[in-house]
C-alpha positions in Angstrom: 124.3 115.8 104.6 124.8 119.0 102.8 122.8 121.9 102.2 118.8 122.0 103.1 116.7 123.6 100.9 112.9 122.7 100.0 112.6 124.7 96.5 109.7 123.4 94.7 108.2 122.3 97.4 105.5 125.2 98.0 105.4 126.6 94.5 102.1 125.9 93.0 98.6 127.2 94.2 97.5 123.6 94.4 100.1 122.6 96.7 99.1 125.9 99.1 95.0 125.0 98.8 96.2 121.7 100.0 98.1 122.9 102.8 95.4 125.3 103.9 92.4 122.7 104.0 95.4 121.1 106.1 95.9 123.8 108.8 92.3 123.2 109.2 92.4 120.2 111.1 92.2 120.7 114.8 91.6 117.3 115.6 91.4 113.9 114.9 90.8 113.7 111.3 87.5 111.0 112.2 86.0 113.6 114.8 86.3 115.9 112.2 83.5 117.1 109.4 84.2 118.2 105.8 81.6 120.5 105.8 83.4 121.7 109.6 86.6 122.0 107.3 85.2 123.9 104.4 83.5 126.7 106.8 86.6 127.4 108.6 88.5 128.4 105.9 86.0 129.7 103.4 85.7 126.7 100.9 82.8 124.6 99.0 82.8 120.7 99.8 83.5 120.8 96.1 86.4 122.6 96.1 87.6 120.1 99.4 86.8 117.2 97.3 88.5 119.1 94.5 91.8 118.0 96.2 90.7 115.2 98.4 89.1 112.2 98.0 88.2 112.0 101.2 88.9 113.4 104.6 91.8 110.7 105.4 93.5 111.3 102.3 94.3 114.6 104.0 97.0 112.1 106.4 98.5 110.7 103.4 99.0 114.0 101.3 102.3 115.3 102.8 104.0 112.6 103.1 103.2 111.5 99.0 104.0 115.2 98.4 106.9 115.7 99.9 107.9 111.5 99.0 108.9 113.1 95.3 111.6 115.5 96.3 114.0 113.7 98.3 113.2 110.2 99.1 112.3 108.7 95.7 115.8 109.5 94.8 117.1 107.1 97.3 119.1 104.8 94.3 119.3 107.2 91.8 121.0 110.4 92.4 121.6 109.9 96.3 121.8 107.4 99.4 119.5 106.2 101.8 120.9 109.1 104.8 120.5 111.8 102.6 117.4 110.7 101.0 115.7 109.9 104.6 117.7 113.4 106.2 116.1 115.4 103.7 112.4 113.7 104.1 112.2 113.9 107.3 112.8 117.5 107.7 110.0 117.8 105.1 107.7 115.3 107.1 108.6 117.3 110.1 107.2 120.9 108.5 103.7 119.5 109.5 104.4 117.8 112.4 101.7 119.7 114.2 99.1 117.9 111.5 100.5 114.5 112.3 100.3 114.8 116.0 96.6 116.2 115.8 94.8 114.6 112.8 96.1 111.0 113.5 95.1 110.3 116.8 92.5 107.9 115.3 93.2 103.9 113.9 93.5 103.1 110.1 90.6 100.6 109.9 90.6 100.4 106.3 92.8 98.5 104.7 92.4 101.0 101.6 93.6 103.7 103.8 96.9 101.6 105.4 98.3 100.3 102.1 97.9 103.9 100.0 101.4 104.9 101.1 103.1 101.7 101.2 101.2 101.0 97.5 103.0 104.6 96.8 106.6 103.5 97.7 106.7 100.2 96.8 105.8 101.4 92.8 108.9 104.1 93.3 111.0 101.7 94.8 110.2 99.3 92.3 110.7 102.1 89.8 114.6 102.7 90.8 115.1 99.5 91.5 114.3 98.0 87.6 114.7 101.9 85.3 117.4 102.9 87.3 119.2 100.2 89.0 118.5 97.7 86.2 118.0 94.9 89.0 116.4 91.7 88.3 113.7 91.3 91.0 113.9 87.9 92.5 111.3 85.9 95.4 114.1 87.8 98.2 114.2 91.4 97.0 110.7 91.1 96.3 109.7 90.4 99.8 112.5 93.0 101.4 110.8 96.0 99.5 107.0 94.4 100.3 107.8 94.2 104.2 109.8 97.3 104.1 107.4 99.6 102.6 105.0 98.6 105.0 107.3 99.0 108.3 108.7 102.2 106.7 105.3 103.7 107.0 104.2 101.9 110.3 107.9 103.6 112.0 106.9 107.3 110.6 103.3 107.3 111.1 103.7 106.2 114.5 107.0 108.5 115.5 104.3 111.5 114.3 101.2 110.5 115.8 102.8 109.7 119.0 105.0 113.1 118.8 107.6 110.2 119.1 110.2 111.3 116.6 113.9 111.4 117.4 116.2 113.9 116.6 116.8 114.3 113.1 120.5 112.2 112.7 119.6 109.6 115.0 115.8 109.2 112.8 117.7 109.1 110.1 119.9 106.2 111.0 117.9 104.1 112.8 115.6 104.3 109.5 118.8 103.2 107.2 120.0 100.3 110.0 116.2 98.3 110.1 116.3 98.8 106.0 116.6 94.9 104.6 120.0 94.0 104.0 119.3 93.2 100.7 116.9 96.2 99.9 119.5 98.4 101.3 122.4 97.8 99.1 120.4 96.9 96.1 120.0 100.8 96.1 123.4 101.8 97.3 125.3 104.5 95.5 128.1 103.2 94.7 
C-alpha cells in the first residue's frame, strides 16, 4: 500500500483543541456532561461549543477529519485499498474514543445521516468533477445505500472493538462496495 505517513493531519491548534476535548471522554458520550468535559480539561462551555455543536458531534469529528486526507481521494488520485488502508489507520488512532464514547444508540436521525450526508456529497463530488460520470437511477442508489452501510460497518467494528486487522478491513470494505459504485471510481 506504500508508505504511511499522516502529515497534516495534527498541524493546526484547532485540530489539537479538538483532540483534547476528545481525550476527555471516559464514557459513553450520553452519560457524559459538557460542563463534566469542560472541567477536566480546563475549558469554558463556550470554548467546547466553540468546536462542537453538541456533545455527539464529538463521534463524528474524527472520522470527517481524517475522511479529507485519504479516503475522499478514493477516484481521483488513488483506489479504493489504498484510500480505505490509509483511513483506517487514521480511524484506528482513536480507537480508544470509539470503543468508550459510543457505547450509546444514535436515536436521532440528525445524528445517523451527518456522516453518510458527508460522504455521499464527496462521493458525488469525484464521481461528477472528477470522474465526469453521468449519475443515473443505479449509481444513484449504489452511493445512497453505500454511504450508509459504509458507516453502519465502521461505527460498529469500533464501538464493538470489533475491527479486523488492517488488510483483511480493508478488503472486506472494497468486496461489499456496489459493483457499480466500485468501478465507477476505479483508477484505471
Amino acid at each position: 500500500m506504500g508508505e504511511w505517513e499522516p502529515k497534516g493531519i495534527l498541524d493546526d491548534e484547532d485540530v489539537r483543541m479538538r483532540l483534547r476535548i476528545m481525550h476527555a471522554v471516559d464514557k459513553s458520550l450520553d452519560q457524559i456532561k459538557v460542563t463534566d468535559l469542560c472541567e477536566k480539561i480546563g475549558i469554558s462551555r463556550q470554548m467546547f461549543y466553540r468546536y462542537f455543536d453538541s456533545k455527539y458531534s464529538l463521534h463524528w469529528w474524527w472520522p470527517m477529519h481524517v475522511h479529507k486526507f485519504y479516503l475522499i481521494e478514493v477516484g481521483r488520485t488513488m483506489d479504493w485499498e489504498t484510500g480505505y488502508f490509509h483511513h483506517l489507520k487514521l480511524l484506528s488512532l482513536e480507537s480508544e474514543f470509539f470503543k468508550v464514547a459510543t457505547q450509546y444508540t444514535l436515536n436521532f436521525p440528525s445524528q445517523r445521516s451527518i456522516m453518510p450526508h458527508y460522504r455521499k456529497c464527496a462521493l458525488l463530488e469525484t464521481l461528477q468533477d472528477y470522474k465526469h460520470i453521468a449519475l443515473d437511477d443505479d449509481l444513484m442508489f449504489c452511493l445512497d445505500s453505500w454511504v450508509k452501510t459504509e458507516t453502519d460497518i465502521l461505527t460498529e467494528w469500533y464501538r464493538l472493538d470489533t475491527v479486523p486487522p488492517l488488510q483483511e478491513a480493508v478488503e472486506r470494505l472494497a468486496r461489499v462496495a456496489p459493483k457499480m459504485l466500485y468501478d465507477a471510481l476505479r483508477m484505471d
